[in-house]
C-alpha positions, 0 to 999 in steps of 0.5 A: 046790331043785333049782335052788339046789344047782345054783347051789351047785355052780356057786359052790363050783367057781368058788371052788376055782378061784379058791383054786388059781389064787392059790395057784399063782400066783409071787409078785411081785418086791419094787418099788423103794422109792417116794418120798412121791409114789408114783412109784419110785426106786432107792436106792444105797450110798455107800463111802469106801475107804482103801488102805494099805500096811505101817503104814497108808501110803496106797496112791493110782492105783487104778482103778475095774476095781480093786474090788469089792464085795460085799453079803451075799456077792453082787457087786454093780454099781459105779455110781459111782468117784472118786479124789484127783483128781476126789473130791467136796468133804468137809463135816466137823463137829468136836466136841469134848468139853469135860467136866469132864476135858478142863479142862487140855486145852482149849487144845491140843485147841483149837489142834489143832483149828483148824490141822486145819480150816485144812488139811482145808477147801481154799478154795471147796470143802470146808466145816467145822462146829464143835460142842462137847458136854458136858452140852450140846450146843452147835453153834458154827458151822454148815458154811462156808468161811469160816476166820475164822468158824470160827477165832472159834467154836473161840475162844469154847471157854473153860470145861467142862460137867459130862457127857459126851454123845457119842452124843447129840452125833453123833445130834444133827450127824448127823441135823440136819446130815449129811442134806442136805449134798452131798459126802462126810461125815466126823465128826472127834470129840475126846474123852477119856472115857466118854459119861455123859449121853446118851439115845443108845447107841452102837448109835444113834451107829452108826445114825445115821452109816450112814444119813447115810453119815458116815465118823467119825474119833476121837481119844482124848485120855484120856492127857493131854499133855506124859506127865502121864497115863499112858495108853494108848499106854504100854502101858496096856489100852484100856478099855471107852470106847476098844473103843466108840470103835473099833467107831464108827469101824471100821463107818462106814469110819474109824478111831481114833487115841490120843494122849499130847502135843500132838505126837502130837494134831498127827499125828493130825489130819495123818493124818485130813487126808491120808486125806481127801484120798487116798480113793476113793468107791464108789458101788453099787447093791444087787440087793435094793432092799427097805428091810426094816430088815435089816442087810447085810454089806459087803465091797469086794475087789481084783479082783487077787489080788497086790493083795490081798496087798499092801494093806488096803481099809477101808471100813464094814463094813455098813448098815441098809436103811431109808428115810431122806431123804438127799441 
């Protein structure tokens, strides 16, 4: 008896021990995400900034020491910066609504579209795709270089669906399209009305453009054209479809345009064309590596004051730490 209590005591002593010294012990720093081989690798955010000027005149000379960025409130190591010179090659999906309202439109949408394809896509190194949605979604031509290939596909536009699908239009480019193409990403979408049809929110749409780093530039076309409709550049309240429109294209980095004629439709795809062009990529490494789920808040700053009071930065606004297969 005497010999069991003195290997009771013996065990329980061993046992606060070892309760005090995991209690007591700092925890470990969250490793870097790890790919599906186990070995670690680091993730990092990719931003397309725009500078403007007055109203929306694009600011180009910027330099690297000019920014920087700020995720959650913490500043964080810029790791990468290219401007108009030295800028990636751009991958850009046109999709274009082609609903039951777009009927009168097609041929100027149509038009419109094809001359910003021809302008957007300089020869051997940029890439357009060609995707219309209704009540079906319909890629008509993947991304290439080649103007007459894409030229045949906005041709073959030529009759409407009876839905409007949008949200599931851009989950649909986005994740089978933008995931693995290697320059900059932008999504340039026509559309004129609400989504009707989609399984998809537009919380989705936003998701999915952030994770694959997709800039989304929108056009509203609900005005009509030739001032047959009014709309809302005459001074008519924007709706409940123009605020999502908005807040697609504000929190991936882009932004809207509303149009009323053939004429204003011509200019907006100038301007997306030329944005494209004046851009500058900011890529950063987060501090905080864990793929949590957590949204966090993106800032990019002119590390200049007066800078700062003469220009804009737009930029997306946040992202999703998740893990995604990106390329």
């Amino acid at each position: 008896m005497q010999s069991f209590r003195k290997n009771l005591t013996f065990l329980l002593v061993c046992f606060a021990a070892f309760t005090a010294a995991v209690l007591g012990q700092t925890p470990a720093p969250t490793p870097p995400p790890s790919d599906d081989t186990g070995v670690s690798k680091v993730f990092e955010v990719r931003l397309p900034v725009t500078v403007t000027m007055g109203k929306k005149e694009l600011v180009s000379g910027m330099t690297r020491g000019d920014f920087a960025v700020f995720e959650d409130g913490v500043r964080q190591e810029i790791t990468y910066f290219s401007d108009e010179q030295t800028n990636p090659p751009v991958y850009v999906g046109v999709l274009m609504d082609t609903s039951p309202s777009t009927a009168g439109k097609l041929k100027f949408e149509k038009e419109a579209a094809r001359n910003f394809i021809y302008t957007v896509t300089r020869l051997r190194k940029d890439k357009a795709a060609f995707m219309t949605f209704d009540h079906e979604i319909k890629l008509l031509q993947d991304f290439t270089d080649k103007l007459d290939l894409l030229d045949k596909a906005v041709e073959k536009v030529n009759k409407t669906g009876s839905q409007t699908a949008l949200y599931d239009a851009i989950w649909e480019f986005c994740d089978q399209k933008m995931r693995n193409v290697p320059g900059r990403r932008v999504l340039v979408i026509i559309t004129d009305g609400d989504d009707t049809y989609s399984r998809a929110v537009l919380a989705d749409a936003i998701d999915i453009a952030q994770r694959t780093e997709t800039t989304v530039f929108a056009i509203s076309t609900k005005a009509g054209f030739l001032g047959s409709v009014p709309g809302v550049e005459m001074g008519m309240d924007r709706d409940s479809s123009d605020k999502a429109l908005e807040k697609l294209c504000e929190e991936t980095g882009g932004d809207v345009f509303y149009t009323g004629d053939m004429l204003e439709l011509e200019r907006s795809f100038t301007k997306i064309s030329k944005e494209l062009r004046s851009q500058y990529i900011i890529t950063y490494r987060p501090s905080d590596q864990s793929l949590n789920g957590r949204v966090r808040k993106v800032e990019v700053r002119f590390t200049d004051p007066k800078k700062a009071d003469k220009y804009k930065i737009r930029t997306k606004t946040s992202y999703r730490a998740v893990r995604d297969s990106l390329r």
